[in-house]
C-alpha positions in Angstrom: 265.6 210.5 -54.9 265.9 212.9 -57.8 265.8 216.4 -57.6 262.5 216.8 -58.9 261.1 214.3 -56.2 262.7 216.8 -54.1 261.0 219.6 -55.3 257.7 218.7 -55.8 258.2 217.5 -51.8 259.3 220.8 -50.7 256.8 223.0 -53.1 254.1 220.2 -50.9 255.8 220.9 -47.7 255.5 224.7 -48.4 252.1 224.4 -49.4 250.8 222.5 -46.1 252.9 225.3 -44.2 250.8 227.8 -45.7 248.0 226.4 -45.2 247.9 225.5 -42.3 250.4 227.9 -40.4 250.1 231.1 -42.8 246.6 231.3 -43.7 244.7 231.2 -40.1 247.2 233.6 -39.4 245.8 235.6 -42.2 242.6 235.3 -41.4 243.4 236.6 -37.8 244.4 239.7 -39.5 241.9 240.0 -41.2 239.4 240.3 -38.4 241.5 242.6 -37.0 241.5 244.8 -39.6 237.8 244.5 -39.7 237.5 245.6 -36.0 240.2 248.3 -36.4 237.9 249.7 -39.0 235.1 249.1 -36.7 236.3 250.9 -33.9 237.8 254.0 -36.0 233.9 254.5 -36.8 233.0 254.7 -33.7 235.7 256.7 -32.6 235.0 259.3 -35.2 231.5 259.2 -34.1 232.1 260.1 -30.6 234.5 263.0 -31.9 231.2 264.4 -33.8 229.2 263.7 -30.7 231.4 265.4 -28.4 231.9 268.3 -31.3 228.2 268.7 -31.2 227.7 268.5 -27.4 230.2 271.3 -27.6 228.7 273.4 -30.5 224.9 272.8 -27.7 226.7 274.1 -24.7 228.5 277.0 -26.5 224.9 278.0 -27.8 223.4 277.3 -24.1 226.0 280.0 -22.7 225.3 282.2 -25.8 221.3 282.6 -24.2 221.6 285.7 -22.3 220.4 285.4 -18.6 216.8 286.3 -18.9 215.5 284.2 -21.4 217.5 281.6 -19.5 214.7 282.2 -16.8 212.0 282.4 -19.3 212.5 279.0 -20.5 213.2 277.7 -17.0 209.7 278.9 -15.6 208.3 276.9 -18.3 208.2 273.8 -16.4 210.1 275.1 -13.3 211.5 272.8 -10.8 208.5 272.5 -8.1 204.7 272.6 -8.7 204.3 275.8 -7.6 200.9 276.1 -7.9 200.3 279.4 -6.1 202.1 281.1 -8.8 199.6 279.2 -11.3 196.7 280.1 -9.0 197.7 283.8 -9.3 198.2 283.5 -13.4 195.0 281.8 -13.6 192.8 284.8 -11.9 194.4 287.6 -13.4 193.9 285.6 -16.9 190.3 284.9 -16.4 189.5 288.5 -14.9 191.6 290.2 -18.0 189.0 288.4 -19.8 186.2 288.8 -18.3 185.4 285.6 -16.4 184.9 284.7 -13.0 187.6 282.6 -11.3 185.0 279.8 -9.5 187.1 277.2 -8.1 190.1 275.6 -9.2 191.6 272.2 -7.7 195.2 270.9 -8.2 195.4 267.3 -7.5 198.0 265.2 -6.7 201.3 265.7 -9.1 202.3 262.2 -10.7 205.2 261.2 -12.5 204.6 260.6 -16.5 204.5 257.2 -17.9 205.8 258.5 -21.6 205.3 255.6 -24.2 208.7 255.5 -24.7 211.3 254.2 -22.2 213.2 257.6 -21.6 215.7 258.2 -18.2 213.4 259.5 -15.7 215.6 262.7 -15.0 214.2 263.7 -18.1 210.6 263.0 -17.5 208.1 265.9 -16.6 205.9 266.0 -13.8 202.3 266.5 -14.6 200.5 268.7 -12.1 196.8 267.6 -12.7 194.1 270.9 -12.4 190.2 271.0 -12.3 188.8 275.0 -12.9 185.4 276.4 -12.8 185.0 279.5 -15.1 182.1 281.8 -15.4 181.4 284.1 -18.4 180.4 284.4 -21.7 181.3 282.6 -24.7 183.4 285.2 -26.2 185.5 285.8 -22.8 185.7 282.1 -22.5 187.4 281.7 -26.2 189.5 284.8 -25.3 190.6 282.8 -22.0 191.5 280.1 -23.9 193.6 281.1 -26.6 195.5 283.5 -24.0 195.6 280.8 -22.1 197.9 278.9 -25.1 200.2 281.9 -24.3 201.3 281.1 -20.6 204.5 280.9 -19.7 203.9 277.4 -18.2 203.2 274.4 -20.4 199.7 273.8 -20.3 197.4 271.0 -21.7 193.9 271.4 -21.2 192.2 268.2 -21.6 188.7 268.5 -21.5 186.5 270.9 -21.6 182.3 271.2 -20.4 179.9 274.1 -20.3 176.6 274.2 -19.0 174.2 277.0 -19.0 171.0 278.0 -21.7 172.1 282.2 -21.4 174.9 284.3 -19.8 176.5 283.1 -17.2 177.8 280.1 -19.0 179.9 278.2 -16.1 183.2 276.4 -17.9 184.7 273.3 -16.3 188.1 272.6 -17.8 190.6 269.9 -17.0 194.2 269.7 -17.7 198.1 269.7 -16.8 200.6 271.9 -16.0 204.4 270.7 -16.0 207.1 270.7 -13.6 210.8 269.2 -13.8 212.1 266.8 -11.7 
């Protein structure tokens, strides 16, 4: 065999070794490499996550004690509707309405459109109230009404009556947290 025989049979030999040894094996590192860079992203995204969730509760301790309990009674943590009851006459006498009735009914859980964890989901507390008054009180009522501390949603609203007294039914939510 002559020595170019030789060499063309080793260069082959070397060849068939690479491809078949060499290159899967580069192709190995190559994913690798891809899911190194992979995780490095998300591992520099849970560093800004955790540097934000950090920046949040440095703020939250920054909120000095009483508006902390301003924003709390927002939606406080029961229904506590006798509180509400209490609001909602000195509102409507401040204004110059009669308190008539008010009903609470039974306090459901909310079915938000999206899927949310349910620690996170208010509680609506459903309300009926009967007002009587004029029409200028009533719009008074209303708009001070916006300013409670508690979240409020008034839903709908009727009136009945041709001259003063005008009686006000008005239907709506206050919030609790779970």
């Amino acid at each position: 065999m002559s020595r170019l025989t030789a060499g063309f049979i080793l260069i082959l030999i070397a060849a068939l070794g690479a491809y078949f040894f060499a290159w899967p094996q580069w192709q190995k590192a190559g994913a690798l490499r891809s899911e190194i860079d992979e995780l490095r992203a998300l591992s520099e995204e849970l560093e800004r996550l955790a540097a934000k969730r950090d920046a949040l509760t440095a703020e939250y301790n920054r909120i000095p004690e009483a508006d902390l309990t301003t924003l709390l009674d927002v939606a406080p943590r029961e229904a506590q509707t006798g509180n509400i009851l209490g609001d909602l006459e000195v509102l409507a006498a401040s204004k110059g309405l009669e308190l008539a009735r008010i009903d609470f009914a039974a306090s459901e859980r909310a079915k938000p459109a999206l899927s949310v964890p349910s620690a996170s989901q208010a509680i609506p507390i459903p309300f009926a109230l009967s007002l009587r008054g004029g029409y200028q009180p009533f719009l008074k009522f209303l708009g001070a009404l916006e300013y409670l501390v508690r979240i409020t949603d008034v839903t709908d609203i009727d009136f009945s009556g041709g001259g003063e007294p005008i009686s006000f039914n008005l239907k709506g939510r206050f919030y609790a947290r779970p």
